[in-house]
C-alpha positions in Angstrom: 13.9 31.5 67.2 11.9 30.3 64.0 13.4 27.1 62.1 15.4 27.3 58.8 12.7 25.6 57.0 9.8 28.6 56.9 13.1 30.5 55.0 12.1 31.0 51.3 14.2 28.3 49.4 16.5 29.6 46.4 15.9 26.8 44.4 14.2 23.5 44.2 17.6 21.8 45.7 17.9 24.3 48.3 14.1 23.6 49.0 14.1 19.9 49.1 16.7 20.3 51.9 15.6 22.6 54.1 12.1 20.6 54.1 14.0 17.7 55.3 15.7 19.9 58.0 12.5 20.7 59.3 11.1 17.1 58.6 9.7 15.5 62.0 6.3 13.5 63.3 5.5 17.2 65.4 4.0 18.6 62.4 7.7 20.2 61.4 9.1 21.6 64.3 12.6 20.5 65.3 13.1 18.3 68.5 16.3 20.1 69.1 18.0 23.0 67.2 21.0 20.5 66.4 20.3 18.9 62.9 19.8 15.5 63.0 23.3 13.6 61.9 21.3 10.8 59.7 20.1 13.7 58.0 23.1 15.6 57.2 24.5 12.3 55.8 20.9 12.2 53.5 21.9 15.8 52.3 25.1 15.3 51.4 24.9 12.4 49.7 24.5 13.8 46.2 27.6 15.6 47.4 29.9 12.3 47.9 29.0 11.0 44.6 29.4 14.0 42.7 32.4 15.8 42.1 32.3 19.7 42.9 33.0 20.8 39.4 29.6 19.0 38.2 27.6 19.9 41.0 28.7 23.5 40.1 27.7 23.1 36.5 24.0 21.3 37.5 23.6 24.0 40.0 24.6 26.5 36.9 21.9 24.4 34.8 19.3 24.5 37.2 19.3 28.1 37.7 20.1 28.4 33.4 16.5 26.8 33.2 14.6 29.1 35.4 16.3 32.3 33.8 16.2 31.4 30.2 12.9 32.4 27.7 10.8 30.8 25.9 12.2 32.0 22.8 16.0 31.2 24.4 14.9 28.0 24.9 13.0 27.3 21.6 16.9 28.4 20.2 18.6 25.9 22.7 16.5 23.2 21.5 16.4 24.0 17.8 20.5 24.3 18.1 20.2 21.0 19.5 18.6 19.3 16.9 20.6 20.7 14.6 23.9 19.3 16.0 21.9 15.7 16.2 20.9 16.1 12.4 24.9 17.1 12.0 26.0 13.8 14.1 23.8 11.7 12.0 24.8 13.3 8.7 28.7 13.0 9.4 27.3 9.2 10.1 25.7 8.4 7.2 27.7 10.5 4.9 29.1 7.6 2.9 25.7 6.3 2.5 24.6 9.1 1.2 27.4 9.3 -1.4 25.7 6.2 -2.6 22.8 7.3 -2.6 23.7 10.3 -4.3 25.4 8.5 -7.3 22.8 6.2 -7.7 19.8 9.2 -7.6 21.9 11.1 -10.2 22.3 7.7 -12.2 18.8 7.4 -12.7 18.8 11.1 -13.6 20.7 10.4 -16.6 19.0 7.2 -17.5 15.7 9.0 -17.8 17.2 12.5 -20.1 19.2 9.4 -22.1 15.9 7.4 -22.2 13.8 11.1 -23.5 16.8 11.4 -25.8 16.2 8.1 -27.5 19.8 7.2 -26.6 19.3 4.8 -23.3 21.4 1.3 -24.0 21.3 -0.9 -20.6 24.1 -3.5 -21.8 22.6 -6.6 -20.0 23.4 -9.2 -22.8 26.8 -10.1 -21.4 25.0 -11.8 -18.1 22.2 -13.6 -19.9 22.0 -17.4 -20.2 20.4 -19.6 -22.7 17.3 -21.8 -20.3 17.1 -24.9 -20.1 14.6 -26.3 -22.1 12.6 -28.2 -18.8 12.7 -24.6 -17.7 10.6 -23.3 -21.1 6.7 -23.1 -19.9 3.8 -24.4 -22.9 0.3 -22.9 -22.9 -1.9 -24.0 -25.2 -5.6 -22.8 -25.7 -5.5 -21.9 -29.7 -6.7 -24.4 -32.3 -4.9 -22.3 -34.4 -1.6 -20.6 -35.1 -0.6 -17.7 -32.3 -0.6 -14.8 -34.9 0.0 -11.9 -32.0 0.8 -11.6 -28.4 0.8 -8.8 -25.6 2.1 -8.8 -21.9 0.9 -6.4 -19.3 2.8 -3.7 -18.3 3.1 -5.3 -14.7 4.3 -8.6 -16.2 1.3 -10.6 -14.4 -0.8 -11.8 -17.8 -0.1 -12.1 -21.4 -3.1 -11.4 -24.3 -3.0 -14.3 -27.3 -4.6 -13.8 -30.1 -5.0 -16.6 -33.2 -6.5 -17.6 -36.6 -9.5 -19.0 -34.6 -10.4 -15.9 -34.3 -10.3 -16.1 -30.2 -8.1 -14.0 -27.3 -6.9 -15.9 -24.5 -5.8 -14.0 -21.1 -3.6 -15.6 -19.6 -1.9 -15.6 -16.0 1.5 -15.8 -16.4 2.9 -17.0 -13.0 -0.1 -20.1 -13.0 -0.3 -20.4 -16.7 -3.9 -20.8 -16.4 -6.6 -19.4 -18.8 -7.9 -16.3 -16.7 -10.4 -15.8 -19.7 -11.1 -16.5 -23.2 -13.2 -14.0 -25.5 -14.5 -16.9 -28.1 -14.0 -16.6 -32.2 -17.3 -16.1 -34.5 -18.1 -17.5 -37.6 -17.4 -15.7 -41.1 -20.2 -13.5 -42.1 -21.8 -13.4 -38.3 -19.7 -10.2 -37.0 -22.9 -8.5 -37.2 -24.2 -10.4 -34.5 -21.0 -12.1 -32.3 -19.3 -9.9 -29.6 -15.7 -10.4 -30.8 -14.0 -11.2 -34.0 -14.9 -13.3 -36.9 -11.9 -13.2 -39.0 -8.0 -14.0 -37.9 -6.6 -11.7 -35.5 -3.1 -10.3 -36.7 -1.9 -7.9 -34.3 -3.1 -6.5 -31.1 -1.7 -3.1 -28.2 -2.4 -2.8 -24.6 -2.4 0.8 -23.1 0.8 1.4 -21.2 -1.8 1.9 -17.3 -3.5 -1.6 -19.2 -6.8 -0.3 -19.1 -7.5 -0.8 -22.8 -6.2 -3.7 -25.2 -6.7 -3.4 -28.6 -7.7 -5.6 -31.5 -7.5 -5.8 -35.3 -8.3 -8.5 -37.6 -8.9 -9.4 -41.6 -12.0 -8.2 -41.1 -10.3 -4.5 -41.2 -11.8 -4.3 -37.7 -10.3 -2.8 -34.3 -12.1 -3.8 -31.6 -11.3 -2.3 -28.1 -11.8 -3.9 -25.3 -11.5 -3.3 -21.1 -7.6 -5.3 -20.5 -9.0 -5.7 -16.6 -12.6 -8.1 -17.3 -12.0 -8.4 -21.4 -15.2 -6.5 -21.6 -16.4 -5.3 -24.8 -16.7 -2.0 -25.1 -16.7 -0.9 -28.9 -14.9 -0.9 -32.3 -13.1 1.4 -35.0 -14.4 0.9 -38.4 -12.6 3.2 -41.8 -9.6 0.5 -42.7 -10.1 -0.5 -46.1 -8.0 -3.9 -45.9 -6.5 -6.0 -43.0 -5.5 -4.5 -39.8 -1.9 -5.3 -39.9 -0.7 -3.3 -36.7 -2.0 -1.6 -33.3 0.3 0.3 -30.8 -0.6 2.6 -27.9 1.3 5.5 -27.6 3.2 5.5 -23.9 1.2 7.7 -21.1 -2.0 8.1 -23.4 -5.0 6.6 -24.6 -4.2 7.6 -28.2 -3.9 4.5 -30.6 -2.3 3.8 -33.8 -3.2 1.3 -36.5 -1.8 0.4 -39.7 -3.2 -1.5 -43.0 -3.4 -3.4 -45.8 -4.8 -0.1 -47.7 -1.3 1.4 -46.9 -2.7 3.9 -44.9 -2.1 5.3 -40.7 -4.8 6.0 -38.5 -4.9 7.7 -35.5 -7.3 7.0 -33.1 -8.6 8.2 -29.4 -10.0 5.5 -26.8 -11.1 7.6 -24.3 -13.6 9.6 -27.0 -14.4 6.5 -29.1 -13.0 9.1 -32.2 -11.2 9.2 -35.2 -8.6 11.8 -35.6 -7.1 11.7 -38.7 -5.3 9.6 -41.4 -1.8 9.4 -42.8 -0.8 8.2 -46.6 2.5 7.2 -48.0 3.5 3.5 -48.4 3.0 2.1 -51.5 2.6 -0.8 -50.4 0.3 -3.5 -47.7 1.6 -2.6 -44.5 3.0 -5.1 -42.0 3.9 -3.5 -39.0 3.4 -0.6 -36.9 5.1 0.0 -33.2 5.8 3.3 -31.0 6.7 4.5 -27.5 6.2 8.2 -26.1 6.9 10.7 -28.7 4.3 11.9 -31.1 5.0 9.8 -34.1 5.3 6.0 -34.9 7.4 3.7 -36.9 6.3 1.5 -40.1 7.0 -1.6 -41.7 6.4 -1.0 -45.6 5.8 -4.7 -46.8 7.0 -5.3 -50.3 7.5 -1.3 -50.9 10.8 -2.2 -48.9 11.3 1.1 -47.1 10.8 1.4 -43.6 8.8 4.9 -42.2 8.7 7.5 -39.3 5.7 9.4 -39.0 5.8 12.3 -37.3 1.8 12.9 -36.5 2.1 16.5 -35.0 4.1 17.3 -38.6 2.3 15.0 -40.7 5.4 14.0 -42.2 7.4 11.0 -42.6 10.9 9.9 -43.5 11.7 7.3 -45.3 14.3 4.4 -45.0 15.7 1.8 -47.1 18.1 -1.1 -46.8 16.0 -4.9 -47.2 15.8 -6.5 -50.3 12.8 -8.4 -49.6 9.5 -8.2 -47.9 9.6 -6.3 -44.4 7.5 -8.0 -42.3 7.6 -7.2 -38.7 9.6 -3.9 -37.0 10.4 -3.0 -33.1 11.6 0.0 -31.3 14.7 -0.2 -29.4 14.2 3.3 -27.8 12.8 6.7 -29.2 16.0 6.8 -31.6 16.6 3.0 -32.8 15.0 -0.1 -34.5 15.0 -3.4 -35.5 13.4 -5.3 -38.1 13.0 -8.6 -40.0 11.9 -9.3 -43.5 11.5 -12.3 -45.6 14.8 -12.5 -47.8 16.2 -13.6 -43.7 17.5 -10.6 -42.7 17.5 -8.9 -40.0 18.6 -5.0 -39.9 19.0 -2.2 -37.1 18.5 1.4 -37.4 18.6 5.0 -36.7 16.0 7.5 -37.5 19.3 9.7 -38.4 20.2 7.5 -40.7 18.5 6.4 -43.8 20.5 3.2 -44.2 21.1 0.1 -41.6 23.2 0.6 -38.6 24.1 -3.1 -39.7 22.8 -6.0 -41.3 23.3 -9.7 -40.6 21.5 -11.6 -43.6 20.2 -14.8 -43.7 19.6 -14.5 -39.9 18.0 -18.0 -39.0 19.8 -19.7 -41.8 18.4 -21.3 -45.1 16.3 -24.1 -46.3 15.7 -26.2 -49.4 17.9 -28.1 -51.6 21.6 -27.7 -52.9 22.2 -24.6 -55.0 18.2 -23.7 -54.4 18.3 -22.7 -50.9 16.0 -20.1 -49.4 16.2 -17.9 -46.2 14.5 -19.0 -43.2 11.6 -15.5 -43.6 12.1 -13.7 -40.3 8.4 -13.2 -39.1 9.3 -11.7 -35.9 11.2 -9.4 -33.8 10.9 -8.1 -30.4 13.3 -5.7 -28.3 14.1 -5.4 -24.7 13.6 -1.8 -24.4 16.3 0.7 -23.6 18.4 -2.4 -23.5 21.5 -4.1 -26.1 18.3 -6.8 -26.3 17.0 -7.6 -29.1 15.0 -11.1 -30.1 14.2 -12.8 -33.8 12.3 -15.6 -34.6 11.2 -17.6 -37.8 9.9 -21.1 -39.6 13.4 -22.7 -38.8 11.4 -23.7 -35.0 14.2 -21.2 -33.1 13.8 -18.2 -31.5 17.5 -16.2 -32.0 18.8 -13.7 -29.0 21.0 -10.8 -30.4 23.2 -8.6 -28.5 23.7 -4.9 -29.9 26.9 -3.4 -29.7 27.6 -0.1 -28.7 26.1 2.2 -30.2 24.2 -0.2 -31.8 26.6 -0.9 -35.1 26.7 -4.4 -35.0 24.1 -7.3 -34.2 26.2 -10.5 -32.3 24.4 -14.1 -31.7 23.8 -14.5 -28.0 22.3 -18.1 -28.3 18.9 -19.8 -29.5 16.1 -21.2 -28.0 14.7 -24.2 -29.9 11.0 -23.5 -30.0 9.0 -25.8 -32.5 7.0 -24.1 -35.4 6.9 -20.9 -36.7 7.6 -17.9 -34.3 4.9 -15.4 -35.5 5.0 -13.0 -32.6 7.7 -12.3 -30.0 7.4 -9.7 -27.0 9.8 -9.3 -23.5 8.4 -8.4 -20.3 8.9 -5.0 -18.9 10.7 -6.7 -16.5 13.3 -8.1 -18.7 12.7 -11.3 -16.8 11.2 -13.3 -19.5 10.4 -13.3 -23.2 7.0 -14.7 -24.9 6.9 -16.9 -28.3 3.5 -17.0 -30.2 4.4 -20.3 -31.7 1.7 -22.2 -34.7 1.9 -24.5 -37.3 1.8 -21.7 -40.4 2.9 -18.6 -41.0 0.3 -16.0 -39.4 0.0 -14.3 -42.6 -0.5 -17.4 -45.1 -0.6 -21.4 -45.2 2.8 -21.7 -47.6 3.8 -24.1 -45.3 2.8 -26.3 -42.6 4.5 -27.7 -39.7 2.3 -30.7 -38.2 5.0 -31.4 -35.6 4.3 -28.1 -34.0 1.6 -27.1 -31.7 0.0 -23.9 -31.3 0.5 -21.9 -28.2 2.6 -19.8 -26.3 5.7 -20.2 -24.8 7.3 -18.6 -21.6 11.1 -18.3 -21.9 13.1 -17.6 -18.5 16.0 -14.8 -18.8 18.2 -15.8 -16.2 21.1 -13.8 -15.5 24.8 -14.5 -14.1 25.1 -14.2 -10.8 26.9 -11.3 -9.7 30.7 -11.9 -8.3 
């Protein structure tokens, strides 16, 4: 009679045991046809621990497995994962109705933002700094007449009547490098400019920054190493104002001649020019859109240029001078102008949203006062922001109310001299004062007390409860 073990096993379970059966030292013959007890208790030990109903179903699985397909069990598996994925899902479904809300908020910040219609309201958690906590750099031997901050917040670009640029780092506050001033008459031989500097653009990716000066020069540099790398000539007077249009290379510059040029950085070119103020110039600013807002000077209208168009609109509301103008978003403004007031708009509109005059109060004696001019404005993008400063050594916060109709003091921050340029980070985490002893356009007054630099300004914030 042949042992049990040279049987065909059914399975691998049913194998396993009938090797062990036939298991001995005599190369697998039994010593006696009775099965050994120790054995029997080896085989049914899975047994004892196991109750029948699951040794039927792993029996069932076992011989599942050796029946099924591949493509059955590419289906098992893939049915499987899919119950995991719905496990994890039912899981994290509340974080992902957060996430949801929050993917869908930003969605409709960015068509408000297009729209020209984005207001962050932030100005209810900002607090005035301290003043230990306002940082001083000074580099200029002359009065700060412009300012730009990199569009990662990590340096800031000064410019002055000395003629020189500064780059600065803005968490050291160290020079990082300084393109020198030139004498008058020797711009035919100097590498920079020879005549005060009045405004100046950086290129939203900050590979180019841009300069223009009395000399009715642009001079465009590399932002990275402050290389030279070559210069717009056609202005007929002063270069009064320089801005970048987001996403491009395509730059904007405005006059003393009263005339708009549009320029290309990547060709070197000139595109074309635009005509219409009747007056010097004394600002220029834009963001994204294909078109650029104006500061008229003593014409006393402010203008919208639409370049694709070539046409304009024009605004009116100051009674004095308009000296310096800043977009809110694609659809407001702000500006300042020397009769102290300080007005926001909508290109709908072509009157003030508001006005508050006689914005940074008034100077001289009894029954001869004069407004404090308002020489600069700056706003915190897409934000209920907004900044002015003037000669009266303060820098003024605003907030915007909704809808911008109203303009409501924040608080100040005392900043000796006159503020000539103002800018906020990106960030929103801190705002920049180009601060001299004179006006940046004219020496009608002098402030000895003052020095010329810049100064950092922390934003802090509430904390959150």
């Amino acid at each position: 009679m042949k042992p049990k073990g040279n049987k065909t096993p059914a399975s691998g379970r049913k194998a396993a045991t009938m090797k062990r059966k036939g298991g001995g030292d005599d190369g697998g013959k039994p010593k006696s046809k009775k099965p050994d007890p120790r054995h029997n208790e080896v085989i049914s030990s899975d047994s004892e621990t196991e109750s029948p109903a699951a040794a039927k179903d792993r029996a069932a699985q076992d011989e599942y497995e050796f029946d099924e397909t591949p493509q059955e069990k590419k289906l098992r598996l893939a049915k499987q994962y899919l119950d995991q994925l719905k496990d994890q899902e039912e899981e994290r479904g509340e974080d992902e109705a957060f996430e949801t809300e929050v993917i869908a908020g930003r969605l409709e910040e960015q068509v408000l933002e297009q729209k020209g219609k984005l207001q962050r309201l932030v100005a209810e958690n900002l607090l005035p700094p301290q003043m230990s906590e306002i940082r001083r750099l000074r580099g200029h031997k002359l009065p700060v007449t412009c300012l730009v901050i990199s569009p990662d917040d990590t340096h800031i670009f000064s410019a002055s009547k000395d003629c020189s640029i500064i780059k600065w780092d803005v968490e050291s506050g160290k020079k990082l490098k300084v393109i020198p001033g030139g004498r008058k008459g020797t711009q035919d031989r100097h590498v920079g400019h020879t005549a005060h500097v009045l405004c100046m653009s950086i290129s939203s990716d900050a590979k180019y920054l841009a300069s223009g000066d009395m000399n009715k020069l642009i001079m465009i540099w590399e932002a990275a190493t402050c290389k030279h790398l070559y210069k717009f000539t056609g202005h007929k007077g002063p270069v009064s104002g320089l801005s970048f249009r987001k996403g491009t290379h395509d730059l904007y510059s405005a006059s003393h001649d009263r005339s708009i040029k549009v320029w290309n950085a990547d060709e070197n070119a000139y595109v074309e020019t635009l005509f219409g103020h009747q007056d010097s110039i004394t600002g220029l600013d834009c963001l994204s859109r294909e078109r650029c807002v104006t500061a008229g000077g003593r014409d006393r209208t402010v203008r919208v240029w639409k370049i694709a168009e070539e046409s304009q609109l024009v605004f009116h509301g100051h009674e004095g001078s308009i000296d310096c103008i800043q977009l809110i978003n694609e659809e407001h403004m702000i500006t300042g102008a020397d009769d102290g007031s300080v007005s926001l708009w909508s290109v709908n509109k072509k009157k003030p949203l508001t006005t508050v005059k006689e914005a940074h109060g008034s100077h001289g004696d009894t029954g001869l006062e004069q407004p404090h001019w308002v020489a600069a404005v700056a706003a915190l993008q897409n934000t209920d922001v907004v900044a002015s400063g003037s000669s009266n050594s303060q820098v003024q916060l605003w907030k915007c109310s909704q809808y911008f109709r109203g303009l409501e003091p924040l608080f100040n921050v005392p900043v000796v001299g006159f503020v000539n340029s103002l800018k906020f980070s990106n960030s929103g985490q801190f705002l920049v004062a180009g601060v001299g002893q004179e006006h940046r356009l004219g020496r009608w007054w002098r402030q000895k007390k003052a020095r010329n630099g810049i100064c950092i300004i922390p934003l802090k914030r509430k904390a959150p409860t």
